[in-house]
N, C-alpha and C positions, 0 to 999 in steps of 0.2 A: 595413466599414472595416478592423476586423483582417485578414480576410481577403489585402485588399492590400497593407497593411503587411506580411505577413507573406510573398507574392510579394516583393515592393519589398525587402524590406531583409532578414528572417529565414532566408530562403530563402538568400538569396548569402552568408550567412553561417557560418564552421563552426557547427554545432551547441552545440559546448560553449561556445564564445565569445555564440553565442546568448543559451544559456543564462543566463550570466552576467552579459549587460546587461540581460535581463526579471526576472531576479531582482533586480538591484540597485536597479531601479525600482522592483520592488513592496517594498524594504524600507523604500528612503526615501520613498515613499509613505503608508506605514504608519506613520513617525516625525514626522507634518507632523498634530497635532491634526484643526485643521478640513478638512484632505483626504480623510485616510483616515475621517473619520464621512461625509463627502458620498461617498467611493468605496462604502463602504459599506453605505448605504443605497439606494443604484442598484443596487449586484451582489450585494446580500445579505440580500433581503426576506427576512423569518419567513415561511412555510407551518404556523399552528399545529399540521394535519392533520398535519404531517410530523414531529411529535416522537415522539424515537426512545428507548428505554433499551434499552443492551449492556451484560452482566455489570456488571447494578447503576450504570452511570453514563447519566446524561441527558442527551439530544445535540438542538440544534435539528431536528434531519434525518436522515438515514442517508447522507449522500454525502460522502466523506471525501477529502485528497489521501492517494494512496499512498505509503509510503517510496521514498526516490530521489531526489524533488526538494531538499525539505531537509535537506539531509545530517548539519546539525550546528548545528540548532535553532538559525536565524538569522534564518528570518522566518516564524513562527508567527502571529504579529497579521497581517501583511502578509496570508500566505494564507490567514485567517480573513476579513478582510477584503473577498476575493474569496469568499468564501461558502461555504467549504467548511465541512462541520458539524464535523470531526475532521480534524484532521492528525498522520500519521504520522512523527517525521522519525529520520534514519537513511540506511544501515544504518551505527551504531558498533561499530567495535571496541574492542578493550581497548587496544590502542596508536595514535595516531597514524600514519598511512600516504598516500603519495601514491598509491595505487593503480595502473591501469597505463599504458605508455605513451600518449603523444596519436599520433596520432591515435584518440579510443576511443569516440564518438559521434556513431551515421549515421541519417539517414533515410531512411524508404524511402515519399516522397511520392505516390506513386500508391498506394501499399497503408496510408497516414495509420499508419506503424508505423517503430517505433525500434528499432534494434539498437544495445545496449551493452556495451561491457567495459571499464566505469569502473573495478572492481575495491576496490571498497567503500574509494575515497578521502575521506578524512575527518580529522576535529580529533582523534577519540581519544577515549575515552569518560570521562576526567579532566579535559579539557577541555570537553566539550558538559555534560559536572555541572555543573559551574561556571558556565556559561552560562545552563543553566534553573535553578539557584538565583539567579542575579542578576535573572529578568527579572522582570522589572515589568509585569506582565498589563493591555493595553490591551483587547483583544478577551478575553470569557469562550470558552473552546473544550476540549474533549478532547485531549489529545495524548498521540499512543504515542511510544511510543519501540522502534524495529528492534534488535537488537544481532546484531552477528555475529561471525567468527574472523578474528583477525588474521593475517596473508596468512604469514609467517613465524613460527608457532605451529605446531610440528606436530599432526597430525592426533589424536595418542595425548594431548596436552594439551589439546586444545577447548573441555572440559569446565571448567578451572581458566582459562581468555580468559573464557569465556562468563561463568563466577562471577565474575570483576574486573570486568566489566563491569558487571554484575548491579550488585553492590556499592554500588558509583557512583552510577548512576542509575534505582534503584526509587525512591527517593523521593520523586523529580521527574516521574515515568511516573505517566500515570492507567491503561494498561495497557504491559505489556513483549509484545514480540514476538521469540521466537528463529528465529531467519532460516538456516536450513540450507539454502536453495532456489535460492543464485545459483550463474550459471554460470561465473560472471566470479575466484572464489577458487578454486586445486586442493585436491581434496580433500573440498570441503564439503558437496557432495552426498552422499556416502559416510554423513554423517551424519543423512539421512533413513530410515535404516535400522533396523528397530524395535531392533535389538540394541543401536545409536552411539545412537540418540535416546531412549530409556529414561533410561539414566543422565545425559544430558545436562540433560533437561526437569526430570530428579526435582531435582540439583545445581541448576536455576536457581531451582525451587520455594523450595526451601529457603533459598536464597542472600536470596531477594526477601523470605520471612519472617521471614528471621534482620536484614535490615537494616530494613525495616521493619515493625516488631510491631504495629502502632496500627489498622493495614488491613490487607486482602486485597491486591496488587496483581497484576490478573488477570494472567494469562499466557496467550498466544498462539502458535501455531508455525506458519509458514509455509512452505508446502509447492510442487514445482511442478509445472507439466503435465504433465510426458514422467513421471511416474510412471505403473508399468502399472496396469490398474486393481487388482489383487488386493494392491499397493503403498499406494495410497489408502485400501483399507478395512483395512489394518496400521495404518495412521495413525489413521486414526479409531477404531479398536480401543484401541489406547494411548493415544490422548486421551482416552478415554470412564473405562480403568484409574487414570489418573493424576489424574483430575477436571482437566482441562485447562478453561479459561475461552472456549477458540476456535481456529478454527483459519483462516489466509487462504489463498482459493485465484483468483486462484493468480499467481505470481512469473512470471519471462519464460521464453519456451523456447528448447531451442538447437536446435530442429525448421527444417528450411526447404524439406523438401517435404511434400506435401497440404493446405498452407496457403491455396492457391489464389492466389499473391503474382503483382501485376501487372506488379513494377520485374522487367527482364529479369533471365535467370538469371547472365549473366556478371557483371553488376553486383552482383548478392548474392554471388556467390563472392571477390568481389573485395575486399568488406569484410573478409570472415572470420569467423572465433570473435567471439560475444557472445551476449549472452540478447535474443531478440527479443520487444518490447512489442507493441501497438496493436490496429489490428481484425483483423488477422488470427490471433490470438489466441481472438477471441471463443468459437467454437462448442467446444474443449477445453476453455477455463476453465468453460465454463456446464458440459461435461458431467462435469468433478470436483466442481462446487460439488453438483449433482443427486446425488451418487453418494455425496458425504459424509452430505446431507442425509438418504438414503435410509437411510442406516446411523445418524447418531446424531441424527436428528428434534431436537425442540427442544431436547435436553437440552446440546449446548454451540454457545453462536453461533458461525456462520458469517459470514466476509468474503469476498464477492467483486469480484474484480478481476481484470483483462485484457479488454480490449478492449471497454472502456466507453465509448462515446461519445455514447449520446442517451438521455432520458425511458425513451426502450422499453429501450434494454439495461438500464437500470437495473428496471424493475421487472420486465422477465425474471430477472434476477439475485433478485430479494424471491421471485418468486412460484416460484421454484426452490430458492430455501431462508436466502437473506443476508439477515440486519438488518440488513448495516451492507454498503454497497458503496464502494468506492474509485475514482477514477482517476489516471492522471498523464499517459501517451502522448496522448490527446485534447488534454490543453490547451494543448499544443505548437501543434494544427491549427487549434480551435477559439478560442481567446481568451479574455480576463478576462470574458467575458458567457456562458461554458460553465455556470456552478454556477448563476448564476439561469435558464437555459433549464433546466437537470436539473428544479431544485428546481420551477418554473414544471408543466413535464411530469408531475413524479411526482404531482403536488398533483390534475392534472388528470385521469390514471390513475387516483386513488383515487378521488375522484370520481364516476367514471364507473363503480367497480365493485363488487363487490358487498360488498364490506369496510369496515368501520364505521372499521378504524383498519390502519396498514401490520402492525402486530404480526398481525393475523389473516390479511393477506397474506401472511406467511413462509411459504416450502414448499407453496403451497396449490396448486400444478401437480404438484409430485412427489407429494404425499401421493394425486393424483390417479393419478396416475401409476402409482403402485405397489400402489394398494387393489385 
């Protein structure tokens, strides 16, 4: 059914305007009592097998939306709703920003992958505060929250964007993610660099326990593919120095050959500049998540994401090293019945294997791997 709906009508339409009408429908969806418990309970069975705990917080699952979709913590319930165990939303900055021009969001339908350079448009992170201090929690769920640099911040202040941000909205974060990893802001990747991200990470530590003293609020840094690999295990090195809580791997790339991409080549040159999501993503996110794993084993969790789209990506991602795996690019393809087939699949995975519980699944390929 989706599937032709989404020939039929999502298809012929731009993308972002897409967008924007399946978002509006899952919000007011989710504000209609007895709707969203009957949507719910169709797209959002419990798998008791599939309870998850990431740095100390309890999650129905491991399969989460990734930042991107909700940009500014508007439909939290809504995409609970649809069955995700954690949702991410983001990426905010410390000021409000329209990000970059339209046209900024394409598909690339034969290779089920998206190219963007939304440019971290958003309410501003004084705003989306304000937001998750007002809601009113219909669905129980996890929520991160991404922060990132505001597009006109120079590069030598990052550090004082990223602490107002901070500021704002740890208190409302059941974890913070600092997002160095898009391709869509100048600059920002510069700050994946162990010399920019030391003092960056240490200032939001701090920032997160100076506002709130009461908890831990874990911290996360995400990181992205086109790092080389001896880049990667820098990251994990300073994650490991700093007691970092996690790290996600991995954000979009701005790679567009050895991808193996089926949409012709004129037509990808033609979009231009953006970070590209989906499957063709898959085999580099898997092999920085392996590579993280192999350097800091259990001792800080891993999130994986990119190019997640079925049961098996998903527990290739566990049994590679992720507790907690994410998507967003699939559900574009797949539909509001994507998180019950995941959770359906993972449930049947374990299952089937040799593992009592997913927590003994983690890394249990790489660990193989590297013995």
């Amino acid at each position: 059914m989706y599937s032709l709906l989404f020939r039929l009508l999502f298809q012929r339409m731009d993308p972002e305007r897409a967008h924007h009408l399946a978002f509006g429908w899952i919000r007011r969806a989710a504000r209609v009592p007895v709707l969203r418990t009957f949507v719910a309970a169709v797209l959002a069975p419990r798998h008791k097998a599939l309870r998850t705990e990431a740095f100390g917080l309890r999650m129905h699952g491991p399969f989460g939306l990734a930042a991107g979709f909700d940009k500014n913590a508007s439909a939290i319930d809504g995409m609970t709703m649809l069955g995700f165990d954690h949702v991410e939303i983001g990426t905010v900055t410390g000021e409000p920003q329209p990000g970059n021009p339209k046209k900024r969001l394409f598909r690339l339908v034969a290779d089920r992958a998206l190219v963007n350079r939304m440019g971290f448009n958003n309410d501003g992170s004084a705003a989306v505060a304000e937001r998750l201090a007002a809601r009113k929690t219909v669905f129980r769920t996890t929520v991160g929250v991404n922060i990132g640099k505001t597009k006109i911040v120079p590069e030598d202040e990052a550090v004082a964007d990223y602490v107002t941000s901070t500021e704002r909205l740890a208190a409302h974060a059941d974890y913070l993610v600092v997002n160095v990893s898009s391709p869509n802001t100048p600059g920002l990747r510069n700050l994946q660099a162990t010399e920019a991200l030391r003092p960056l990470l240490t200032a939001v530590r701090e920032a997160a326990d100076r506002t709130v003293p009461t908890r831990r609020v874990p911290l996360l840094v995400k990181i992205a593919p086109d790092l080389a690999d001896e880049d990667v295990d820098a990251v994990a090195d300073l994650a490991l120095e700093l007691g970092l809580d996690g790290i996600i791997a991995t954000n979009t790339t701005i790679a567009r050959d050895g991808l193996g991409l089926k949409t012709p080549k004129r037509t990808v040159e033609a979009i231009g500049a953006g970070g590209l999501s989906g499957a063709p993503l898959k085999v580099r996110s898997l092999e920085v998540l392996s590579r993280l794993y192999a350097r800091v084993g259990d001792r800080i969790t891993l999130v994986g994401v990119g190019g997640i789209e079925t049961a098996d990506d998903a527990w290739e991602r566990i049994l590679a090293g992720a507790t907690l795996v994410q998507g967003y690019s699939a559900f574009i393809y797949e539909g509001p019945f994507w998180c019950r087939r995941i959770h359906r699949g993972l449930a049947e995975k374990l299952a089937a294997s040799p593992y009592a519980t997913l927590a003994e699944a983690v890394g249990a390929e790489t660990r193989k791997a590297t013995a």
